[in-house]
C-alpha positions, -999 to 999 in steps of 0.1 A, spaced: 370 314 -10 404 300 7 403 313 46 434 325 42 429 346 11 397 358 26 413 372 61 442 391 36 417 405 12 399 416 41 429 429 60 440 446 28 405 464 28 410 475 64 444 493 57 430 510 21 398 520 48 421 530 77 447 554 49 416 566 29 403 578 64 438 597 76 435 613 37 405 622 42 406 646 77 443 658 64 423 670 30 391 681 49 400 692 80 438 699 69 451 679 103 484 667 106 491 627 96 493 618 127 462 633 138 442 625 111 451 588 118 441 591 156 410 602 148 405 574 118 412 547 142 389 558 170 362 563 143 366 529 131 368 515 167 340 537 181 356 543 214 334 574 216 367 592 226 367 628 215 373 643 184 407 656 181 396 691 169 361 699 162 349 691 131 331 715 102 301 705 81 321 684 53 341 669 84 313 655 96 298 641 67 330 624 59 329 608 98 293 597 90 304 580 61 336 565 74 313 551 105 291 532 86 316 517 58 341 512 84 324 492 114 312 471 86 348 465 74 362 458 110 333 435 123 344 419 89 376 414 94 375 404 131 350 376 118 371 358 90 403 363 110 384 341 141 367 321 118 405 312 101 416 305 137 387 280 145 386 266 113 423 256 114 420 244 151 392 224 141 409 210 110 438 201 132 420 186 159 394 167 137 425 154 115 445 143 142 414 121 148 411 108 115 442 98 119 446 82 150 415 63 140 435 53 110 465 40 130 445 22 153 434 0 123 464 -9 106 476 -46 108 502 -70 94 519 -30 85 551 -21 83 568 6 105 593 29 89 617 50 115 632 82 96 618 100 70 653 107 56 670 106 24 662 68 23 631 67 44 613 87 15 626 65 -8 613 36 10 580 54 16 573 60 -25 586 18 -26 557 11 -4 536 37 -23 534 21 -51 529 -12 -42 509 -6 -21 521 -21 13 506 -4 44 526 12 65 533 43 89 563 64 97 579 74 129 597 104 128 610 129 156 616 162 134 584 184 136 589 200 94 595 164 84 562 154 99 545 187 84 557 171 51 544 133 62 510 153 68 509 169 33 519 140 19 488 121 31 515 92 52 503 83 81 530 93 108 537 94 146 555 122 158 583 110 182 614 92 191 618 56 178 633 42 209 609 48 230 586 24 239 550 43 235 559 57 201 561 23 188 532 15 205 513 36 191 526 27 157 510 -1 164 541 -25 167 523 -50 183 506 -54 153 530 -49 131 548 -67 105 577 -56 104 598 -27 112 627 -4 88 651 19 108 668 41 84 676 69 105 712 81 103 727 74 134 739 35 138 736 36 175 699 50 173 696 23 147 705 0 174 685 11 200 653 13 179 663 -27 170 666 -35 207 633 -16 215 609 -34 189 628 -65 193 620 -64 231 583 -56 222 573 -79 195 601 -108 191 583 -119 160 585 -89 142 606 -83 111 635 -63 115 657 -44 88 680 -22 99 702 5 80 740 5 85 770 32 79 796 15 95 807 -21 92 808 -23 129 775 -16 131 760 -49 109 772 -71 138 762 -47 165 728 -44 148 724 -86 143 732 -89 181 705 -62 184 678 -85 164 676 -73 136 666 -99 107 688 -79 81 715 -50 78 718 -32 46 744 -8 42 734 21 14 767 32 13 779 -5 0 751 -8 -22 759 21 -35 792 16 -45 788 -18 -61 759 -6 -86 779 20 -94 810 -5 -104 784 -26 -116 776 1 -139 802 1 -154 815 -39 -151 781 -52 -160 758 -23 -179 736 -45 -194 730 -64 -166 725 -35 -141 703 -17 -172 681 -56 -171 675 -53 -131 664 -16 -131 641 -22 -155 626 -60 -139 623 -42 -107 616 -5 -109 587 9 -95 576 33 -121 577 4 -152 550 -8 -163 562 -36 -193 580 -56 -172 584 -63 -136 601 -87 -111 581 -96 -83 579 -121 -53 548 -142 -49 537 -163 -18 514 -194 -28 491 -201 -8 476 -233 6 444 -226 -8 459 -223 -43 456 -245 -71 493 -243 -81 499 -266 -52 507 -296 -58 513 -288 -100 551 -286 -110 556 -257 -132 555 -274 -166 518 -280 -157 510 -247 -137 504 -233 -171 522 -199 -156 543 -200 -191 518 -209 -210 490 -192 -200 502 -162 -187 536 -152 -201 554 -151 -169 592 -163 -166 594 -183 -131 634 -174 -122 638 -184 -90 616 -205 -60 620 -201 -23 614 -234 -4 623 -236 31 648 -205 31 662 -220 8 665 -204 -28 665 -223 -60 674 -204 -92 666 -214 -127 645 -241 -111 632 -273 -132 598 -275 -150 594 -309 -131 597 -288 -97 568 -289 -72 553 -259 -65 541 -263 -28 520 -243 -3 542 -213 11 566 -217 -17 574 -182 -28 578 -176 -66 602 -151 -83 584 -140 -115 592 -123 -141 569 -107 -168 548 -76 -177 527 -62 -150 494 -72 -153 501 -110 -158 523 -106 -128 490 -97 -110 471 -124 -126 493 -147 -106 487 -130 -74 454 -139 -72 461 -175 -87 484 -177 -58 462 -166 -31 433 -181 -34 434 -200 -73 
């Protein structure tokens, strides 16, 4: 049985026990209420206090039998209402372990800061991938949520330098701040930047001030949700066919086709092939729109192109096949 439920059905018990008791002396001994509750509760207690007014033949009887069912039903409830304490202590303490233990191993993650509006949204993203990461947030029912949500969280303020750290920012690889206030946003940047200079940064922006505040900062990219937002919405209108195409190459819940970014490897054995002789047409269905070389993008590329080690590949295609080419890419 649920602790929970257990302590209520045996509080519930008590309370029938402690009324049935008063009823009983105002029907047997015809005490007033409050009387006949006095002496129910010292029964059940067994102060040894004595009895309010001496009792006749049936009174006693009754006390007998209130005794015996009654201590039962107190010891009872005492038990599952300390047990529900420890238990829940213990939970707490044993899963605050688990998960510090769980943070401790976490590499090449990503740190999220704000589990807003967008910082859930981000969260599901990385969900579904699945990319490893953990979430910093300051608000205590926010991290109650985290915790029933099975993310792994820390509980504090993003610019500070030992919440990141135990984030594991060292080890991080790379870092989101989403939380609503730019200048926060800033800080946070500044913070992590200071820490690991390596590390990733993408920072959230409301006001256009902020973007170069935020670049000064370090971070890698600004993105403002409030621009994005407006353009797919013009876009939705401008370009509906378009904007229907994208949602449906890169949304997380479809499964027949999907747009994804894929990182070759040097131990691949794409390297070195151009695409016409990759066989990732051919063999696998799989549209190659766009490559990555060197920061530098090329879109539509050639069939003669040479796919080289590090070269990231845009593909387009139906889900599994795009996995296929994962693991072509990492290790052939």
């Amino acid at each position: 049985m649920d602790p929970l439920r257990k302590v209520l059905l045996s509080l519930l018990t008590l309370f029938i026990l402690i009324g049935g008791g008063t009823a009983g002396y105002v029907i047997i001994e015809d005490w007033a209420t409050f009387e006949a509750l006095y002496m129910t509760v010292i029964t059940l207690a067994t102060v040894g206090y004595k009895e309010v007014y001496d009792l006749s033949y049936e009174g006693k009887v009754f006390t007998i039998v209130l005794i015996v069912t009654g201590t039962g039903t107190l010891a009872y409830t005492i038990g599952s209402m300390f047990q529900f304490m420890v238990e829940g202590q213990l939970r707490r303490v044993l899963g605050r372990k688990k998960l510090q233990k769980q943070i401790s191993n976490l590499k090449d993650h990503y740190i999220i800061c704000g589990y807003g509006r967008i910082g859930r949204m981000v969260c599901q993203e990385f969900s579904a991938k699945p990319l490893p990461f953990i979430v910093v947030e300051q608000e205590p029912e926010r991290c109650q949520q985290l915790e029933e949500a099975g993310i792994l969280f820390v509980q504090g303020d993003a610019t500070n330098d030992d919440v990141l750290e135990k984030a594991g920012i060292r080890e991080a690889k790379g870092l989101i701040t989403v939380v609503t206030s730019d200048s926060a946003n800033v800080f946070i940047t500044l913070t992590a930047r200071g820490i690991n200079p390596d590390l990733f940064i993408l920072a959230r922006a409301s006001e256009d001030s902020a973007q170069v505040k935020l670049m000064r900062a370090g971070a890698n990219k600004v993105i403002s949700p409030y621009k994005i937002g407006a353009s797919r919405i013009a876009q939705a209108i401008l370009r509906p066919s378009v904007v229907d195409f994208i949602e449906i190459a890169i949304g997380a819940n479809n499964i027949e086709l999907q747009m994804e970014e894929i990182q070759v490897n040097a131990a691949s054995r794409l390297v070195g092939k151009n695409l016409i002789d990759s066989g990732i047409r051919k063999n696998l269905g799989l549209i190659i729109v766009g490559i990555k070389k060197n920061q530098q993008m090329m879109f539509n590329p050639d069939p003669g192109v040479t796919i080289d080690a590090d070269d990231i590949l845009i593909a387009l295609g139906k889900s599994p096949d795009i996995k296929k080419l994962e693991k072509i890419a990492l290790n052939g």
